[in-house]
N, C-alpha and C positions, 0 to 999 in steps of 0.2 A: 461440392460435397459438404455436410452438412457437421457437427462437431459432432463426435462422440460423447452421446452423455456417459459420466462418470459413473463405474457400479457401486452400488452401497457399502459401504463399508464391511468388514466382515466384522465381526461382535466375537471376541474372543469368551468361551464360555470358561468361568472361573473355578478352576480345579478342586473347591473346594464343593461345588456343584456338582461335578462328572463323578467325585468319590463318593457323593452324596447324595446321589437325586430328590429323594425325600428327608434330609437333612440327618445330623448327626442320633446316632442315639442318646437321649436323654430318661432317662428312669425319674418313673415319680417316685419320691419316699413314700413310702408304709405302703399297706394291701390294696388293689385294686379294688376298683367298685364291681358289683356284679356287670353293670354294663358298658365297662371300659375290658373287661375279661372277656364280655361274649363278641367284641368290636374286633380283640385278637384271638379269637378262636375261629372267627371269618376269618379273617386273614391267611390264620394257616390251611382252613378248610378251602379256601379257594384258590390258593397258591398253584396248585398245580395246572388247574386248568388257564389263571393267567400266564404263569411260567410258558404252559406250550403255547397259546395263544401267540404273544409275543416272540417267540420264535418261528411262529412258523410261517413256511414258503421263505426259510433264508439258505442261499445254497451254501455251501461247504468254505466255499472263499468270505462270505460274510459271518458265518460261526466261527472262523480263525482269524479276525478283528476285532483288535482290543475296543471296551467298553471305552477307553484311554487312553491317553499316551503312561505305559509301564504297567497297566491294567493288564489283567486277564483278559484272555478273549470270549466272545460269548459261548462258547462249545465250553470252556473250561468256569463260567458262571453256573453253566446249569450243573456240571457236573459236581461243582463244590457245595450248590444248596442241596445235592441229595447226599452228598458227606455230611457237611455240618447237620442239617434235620436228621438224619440218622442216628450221630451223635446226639442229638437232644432228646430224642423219643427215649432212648435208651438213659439216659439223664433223669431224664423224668420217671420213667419208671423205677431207676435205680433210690429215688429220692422218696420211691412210694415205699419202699419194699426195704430199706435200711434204713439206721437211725446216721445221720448227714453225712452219707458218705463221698470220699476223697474221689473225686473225676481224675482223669485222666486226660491232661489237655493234647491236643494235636501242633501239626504246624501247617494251617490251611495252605501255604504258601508254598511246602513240601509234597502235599497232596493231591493239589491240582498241579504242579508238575511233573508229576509221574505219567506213563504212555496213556493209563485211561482217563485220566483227565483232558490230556493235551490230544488225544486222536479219535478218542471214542463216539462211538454217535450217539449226537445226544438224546434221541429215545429210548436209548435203554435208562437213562436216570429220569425221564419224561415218565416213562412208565413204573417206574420205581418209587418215583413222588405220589402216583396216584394211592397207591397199593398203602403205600405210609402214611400219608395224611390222612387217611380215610381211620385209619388206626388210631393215630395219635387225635383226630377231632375227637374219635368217640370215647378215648379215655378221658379227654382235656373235658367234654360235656361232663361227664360221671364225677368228676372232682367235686368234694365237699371245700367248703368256706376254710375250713380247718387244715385239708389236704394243701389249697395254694400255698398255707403258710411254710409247709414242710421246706425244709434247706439240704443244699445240698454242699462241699466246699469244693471250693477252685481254687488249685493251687497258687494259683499267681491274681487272684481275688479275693480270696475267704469266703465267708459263708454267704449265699446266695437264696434264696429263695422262690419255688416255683411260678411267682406270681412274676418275681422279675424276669425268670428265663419264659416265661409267655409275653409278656412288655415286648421284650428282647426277642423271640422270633416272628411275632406279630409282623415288627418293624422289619427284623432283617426278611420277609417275604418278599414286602411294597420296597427296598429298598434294594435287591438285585431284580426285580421287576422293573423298576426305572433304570438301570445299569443296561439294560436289553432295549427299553421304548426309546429312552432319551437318545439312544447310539442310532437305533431305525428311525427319529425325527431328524436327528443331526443330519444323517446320510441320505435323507429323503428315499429309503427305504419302505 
């Protein structure tokens, strides 16, 4: 009988990667360029069709494993990006249509554990993203140079401005998009 070769090692993937797939957010100071704006207006414009993409054909047992260990699971990903982008459309609009007015912040962490976060199926926010983004691209194209400048304030931020909160969901699209691929590469799903 012959030896058993030794299996490969296992590569512990580093936590700060599993939080991050596409790495942390980092904001550039001052206004975006026109075509660093149209890079994340794709982004949000095609979010949904990645979002379902990457979920789909996963059964019920695989949407109720976490992205991580103490993570969310994927059923309660999808359902937080159609909270939070909800939250922002309404952000941004409210940012069009007052002079900087005070948000209202949430506690993502309260909201996707609530029962429609943690049992709901995830086509109903699958479909809900479509309907939304499709919204929020066509107001995000219509925006004048002067409009990205508009602010809005965050309480536990200060004053923000629409250019950052596009930076900023651009990113968070690609960034629970990889919270979903990198868990189906992990699991060899």
């Amino acid at each position: 009988m012959g030896a058993v070769a030794p299996s490969a090692p296992i590569t512990p993937v580093p936590m700060d990667h599993l939080k991050y797939p596409v790495g942390r957010f980092s904001p550039q100071s001052g206004p975006l360029s026109f075509a660093q704006r149209s890079e994340h207006i794709a982004s949000i414009e095609h979010h949904p069709a990645n979002l379902r993409s990457a979920v789909r054909g996963l059964s019920d047992d695989q949407l109720d494993t976490p992205y991580r260990d103490g993570g969310w699971t994927v059923r309660q990903v999808v359902h937080h990006v159609m909270d939070s982008h909800l939250n922002s459309y309404v952000r941004f609009k409210l940012a069009l249509t007052q002079d900087r007015p005070t948000i209202v912040p949430y506690d993502q962490d309260a909201w996707a554990a609530l029962e429609d976060g943690r049992s709901g199926p995830v086509e109903i926010s699958l479909s809900g993203l479509e309907g939304l983004h499709d919204r929020w691209t066509r107001l995000l194209r219509s925006l004048t140079e002067g409009q990205f400048g508009r602010e809005l304030v965050h309480p536990e931020i200060g004053p923000i401005s629409l250019d950052f909160m596009l930076e900023l969901y651009g990113w968070h699209c690609r960034h629970h998009e990889g919270h979903v691929t990198q868990l189906r590469d992990r699991m060899g799903w």
